[in-house]
C-alpha beads as a LAMMPS data file, in Angstrom:
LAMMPS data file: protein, C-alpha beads

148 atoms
147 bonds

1 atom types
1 bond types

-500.0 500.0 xlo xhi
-500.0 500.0 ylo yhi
-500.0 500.0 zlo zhi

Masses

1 110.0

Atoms # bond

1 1 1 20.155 -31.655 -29.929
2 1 1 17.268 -29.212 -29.990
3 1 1 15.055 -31.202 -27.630
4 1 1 18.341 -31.206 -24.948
5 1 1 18.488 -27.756 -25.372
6 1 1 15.303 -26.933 -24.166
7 1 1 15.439 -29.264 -21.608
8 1 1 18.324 -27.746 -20.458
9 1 1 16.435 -23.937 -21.153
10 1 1 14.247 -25.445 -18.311
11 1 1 16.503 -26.856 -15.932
12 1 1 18.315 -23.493 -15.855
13 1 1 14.909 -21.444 -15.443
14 1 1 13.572 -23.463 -13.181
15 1 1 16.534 -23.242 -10.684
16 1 1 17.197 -19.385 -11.500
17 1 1 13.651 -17.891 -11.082
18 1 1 13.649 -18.864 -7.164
19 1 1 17.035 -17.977 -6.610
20 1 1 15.969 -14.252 -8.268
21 1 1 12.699 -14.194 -6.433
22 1 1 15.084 -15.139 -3.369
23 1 1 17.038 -11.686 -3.739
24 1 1 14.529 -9.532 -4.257
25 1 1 12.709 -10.899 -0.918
26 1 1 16.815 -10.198 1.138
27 1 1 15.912 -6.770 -0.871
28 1 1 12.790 -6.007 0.423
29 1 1 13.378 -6.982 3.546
30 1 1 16.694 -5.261 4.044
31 1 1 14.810 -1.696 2.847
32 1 1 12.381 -2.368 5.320
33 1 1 14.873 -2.706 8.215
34 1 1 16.677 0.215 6.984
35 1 1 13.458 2.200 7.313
36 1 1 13.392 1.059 10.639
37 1 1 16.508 1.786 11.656
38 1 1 16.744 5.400 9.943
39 1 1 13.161 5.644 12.681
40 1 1 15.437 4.552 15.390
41 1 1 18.069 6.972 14.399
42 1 1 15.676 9.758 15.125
43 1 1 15.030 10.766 18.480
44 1 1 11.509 10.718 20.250
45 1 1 10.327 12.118 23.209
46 1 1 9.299 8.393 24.398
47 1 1 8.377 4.787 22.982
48 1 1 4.578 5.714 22.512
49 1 1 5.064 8.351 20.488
50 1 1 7.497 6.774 18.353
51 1 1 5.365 3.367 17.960
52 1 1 2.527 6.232 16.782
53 1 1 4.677 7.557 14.288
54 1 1 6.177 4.419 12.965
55 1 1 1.705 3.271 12.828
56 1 1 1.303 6.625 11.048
57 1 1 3.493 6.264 8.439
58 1 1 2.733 2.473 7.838
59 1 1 -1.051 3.820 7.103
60 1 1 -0.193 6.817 4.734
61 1 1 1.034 5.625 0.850
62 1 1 3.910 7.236 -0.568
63 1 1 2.499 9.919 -2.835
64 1 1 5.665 8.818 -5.784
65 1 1 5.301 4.395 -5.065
66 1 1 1.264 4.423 -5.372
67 1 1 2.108 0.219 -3.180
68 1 1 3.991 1.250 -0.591
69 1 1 3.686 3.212 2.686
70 1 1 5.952 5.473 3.734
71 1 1 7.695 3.012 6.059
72 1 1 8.562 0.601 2.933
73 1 1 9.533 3.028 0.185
74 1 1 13.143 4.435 0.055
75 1 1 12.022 7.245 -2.555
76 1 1 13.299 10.613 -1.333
77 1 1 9.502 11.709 -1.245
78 1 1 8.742 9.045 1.005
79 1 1 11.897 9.594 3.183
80 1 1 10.966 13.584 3.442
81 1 1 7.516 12.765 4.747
82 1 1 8.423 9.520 6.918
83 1 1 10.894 12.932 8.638
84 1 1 7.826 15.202 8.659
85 1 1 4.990 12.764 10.122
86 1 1 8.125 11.981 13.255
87 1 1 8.821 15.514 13.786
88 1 1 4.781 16.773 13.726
89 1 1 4.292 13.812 16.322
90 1 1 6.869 14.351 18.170
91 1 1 6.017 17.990 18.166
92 1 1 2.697 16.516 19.881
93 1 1 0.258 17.234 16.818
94 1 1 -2.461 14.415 16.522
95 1 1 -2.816 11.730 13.913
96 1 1 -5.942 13.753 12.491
97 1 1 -3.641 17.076 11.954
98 1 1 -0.963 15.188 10.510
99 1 1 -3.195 13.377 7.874
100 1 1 -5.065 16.739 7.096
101 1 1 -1.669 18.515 6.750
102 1 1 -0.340 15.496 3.846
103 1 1 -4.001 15.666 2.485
104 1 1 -3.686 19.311 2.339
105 1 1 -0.713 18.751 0.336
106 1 1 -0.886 15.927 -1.505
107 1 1 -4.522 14.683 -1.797
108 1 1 -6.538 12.151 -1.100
109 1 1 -3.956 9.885 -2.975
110 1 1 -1.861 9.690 0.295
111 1 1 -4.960 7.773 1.751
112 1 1 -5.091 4.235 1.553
113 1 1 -8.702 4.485 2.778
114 1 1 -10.567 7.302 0.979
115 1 1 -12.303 9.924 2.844
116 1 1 -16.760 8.919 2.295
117 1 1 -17.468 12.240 0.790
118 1 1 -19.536 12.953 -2.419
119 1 1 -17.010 13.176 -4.741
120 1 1 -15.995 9.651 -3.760
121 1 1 -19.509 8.145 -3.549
122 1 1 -18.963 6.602 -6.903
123 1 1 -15.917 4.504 -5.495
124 1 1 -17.720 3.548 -2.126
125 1 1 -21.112 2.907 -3.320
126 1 1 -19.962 1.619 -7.178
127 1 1 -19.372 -2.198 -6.404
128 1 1 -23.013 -2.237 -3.808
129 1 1 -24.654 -0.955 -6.833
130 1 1 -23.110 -3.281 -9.608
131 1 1 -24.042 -6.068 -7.052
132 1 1 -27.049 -5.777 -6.937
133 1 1 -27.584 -4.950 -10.873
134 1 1 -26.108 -8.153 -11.135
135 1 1 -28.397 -9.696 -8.665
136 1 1 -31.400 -8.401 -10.093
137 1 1 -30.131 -9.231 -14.073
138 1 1 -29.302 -12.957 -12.314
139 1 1 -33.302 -13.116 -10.607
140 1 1 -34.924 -11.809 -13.864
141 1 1 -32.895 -14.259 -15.585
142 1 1 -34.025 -17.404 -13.484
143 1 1 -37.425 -15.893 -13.639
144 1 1 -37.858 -15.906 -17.423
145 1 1 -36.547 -19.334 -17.821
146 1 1 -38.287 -20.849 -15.155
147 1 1 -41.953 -19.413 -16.895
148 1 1 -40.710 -20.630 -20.527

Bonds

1 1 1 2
2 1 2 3
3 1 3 4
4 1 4 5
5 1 5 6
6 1 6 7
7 1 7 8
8 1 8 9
9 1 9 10
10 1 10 11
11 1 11 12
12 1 12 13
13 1 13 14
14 1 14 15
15 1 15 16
16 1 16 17
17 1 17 18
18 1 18 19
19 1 19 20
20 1 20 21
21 1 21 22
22 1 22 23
23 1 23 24
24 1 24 25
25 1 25 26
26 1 26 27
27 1 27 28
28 1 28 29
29 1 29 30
30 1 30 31
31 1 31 32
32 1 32 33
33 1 33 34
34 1 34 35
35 1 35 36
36 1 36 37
37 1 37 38
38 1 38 39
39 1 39 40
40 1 40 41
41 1 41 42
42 1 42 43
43 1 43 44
44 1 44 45
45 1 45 46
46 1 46 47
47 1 47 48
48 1 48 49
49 1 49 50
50 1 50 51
51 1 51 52
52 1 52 53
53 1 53 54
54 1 54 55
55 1 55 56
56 1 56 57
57 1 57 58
58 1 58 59
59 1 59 60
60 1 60 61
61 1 61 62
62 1 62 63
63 1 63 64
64 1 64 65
65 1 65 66
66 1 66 67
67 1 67 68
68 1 68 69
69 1 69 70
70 1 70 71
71 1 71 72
72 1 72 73
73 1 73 74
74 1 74 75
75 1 75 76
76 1 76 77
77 1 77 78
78 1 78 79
79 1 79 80
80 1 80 81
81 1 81 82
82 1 82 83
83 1 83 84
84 1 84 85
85 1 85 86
86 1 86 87
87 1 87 88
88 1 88 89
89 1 89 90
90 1 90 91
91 1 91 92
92 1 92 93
93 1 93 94
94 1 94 95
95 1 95 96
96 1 96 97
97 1 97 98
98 1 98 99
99 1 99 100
100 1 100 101
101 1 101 102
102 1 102 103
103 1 103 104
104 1 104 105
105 1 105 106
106 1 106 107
107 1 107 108
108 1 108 109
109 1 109 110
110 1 110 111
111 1 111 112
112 1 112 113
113 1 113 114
114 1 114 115
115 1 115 116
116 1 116 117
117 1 117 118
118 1 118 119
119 1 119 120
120 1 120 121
121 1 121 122
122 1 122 123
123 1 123 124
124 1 124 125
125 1 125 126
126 1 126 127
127 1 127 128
128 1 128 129
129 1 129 130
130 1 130 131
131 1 131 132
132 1 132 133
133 1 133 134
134 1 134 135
135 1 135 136
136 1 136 137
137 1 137 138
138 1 138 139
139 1 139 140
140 1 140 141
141 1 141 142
142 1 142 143
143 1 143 144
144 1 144 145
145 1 145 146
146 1 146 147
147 1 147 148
């Protein structure tokens, strides 16, 4: 009876965990066209400039939903920024003065490509560094066993 029981534990997990996994793909997915469509509910001067906001926002994270853009997050945060990156471009402001102006505001944490500054040298030049530590531990290593 026990041995049926886990079998049947199985069965039931087995067919459940894609059917859950299922959902929260329609989920994603529908939160991602409703982003899209609350872009095409706002009004912009012309296709290129609303293709430049809708890039703009997919490159900027939502400072609340550290793995998400702005595009894919539904947080208010993200909703009040998506608003304020269409209305500086459509205003005619460049990518560069719409990054510094969340920047300005937020941090660097709205980046999802750090600035190469010296505060952040550690994070760009870290993993060249432990590289080649690890290279050079690796060739000393060969070294000494090869002349024992």
């Amino acid at each position: 009876m026990k041995l049926s029981s886990v079998y049947l534990f199985i069965f039931i997990m087995l067919v459940v965990s894609p059917l859950s996994a299922q959902l929260q793909t329609e989920n994603n997915i529908s939160s991602s066209v409703e982003s899209q469509q609350s872009v095409e509910i706002f009004e912009f001067n012309s296709v290129g400039t609303q293709n430049r906001a809708i890039n703009l926002a997919r490159q900027l994270r939502c400072p609340q939903c550290r793995n998400q853009n702005l595009m894919e997050s539904n947080s208010p945060i993200a909703k009040d920024l998506r608003l304020k990156v269409y209305l500086m471009v459509n205003e005619g402001k460049t990518d560069r003065q719409v990054i510094d102006f969340l920047t300005h505001r937020f941090g660097d944490v709205v980046l999802y490509k750090p600035k190469f500054e010296p505060r952040t040298y550690v994070l760009w030049l870290g993993p060249l560094f432990l590289i080649m530590l690890f290279g050079w531990c690796g060739y000393r290593k060969v070294t000494v066993s090869i002349a024992n």
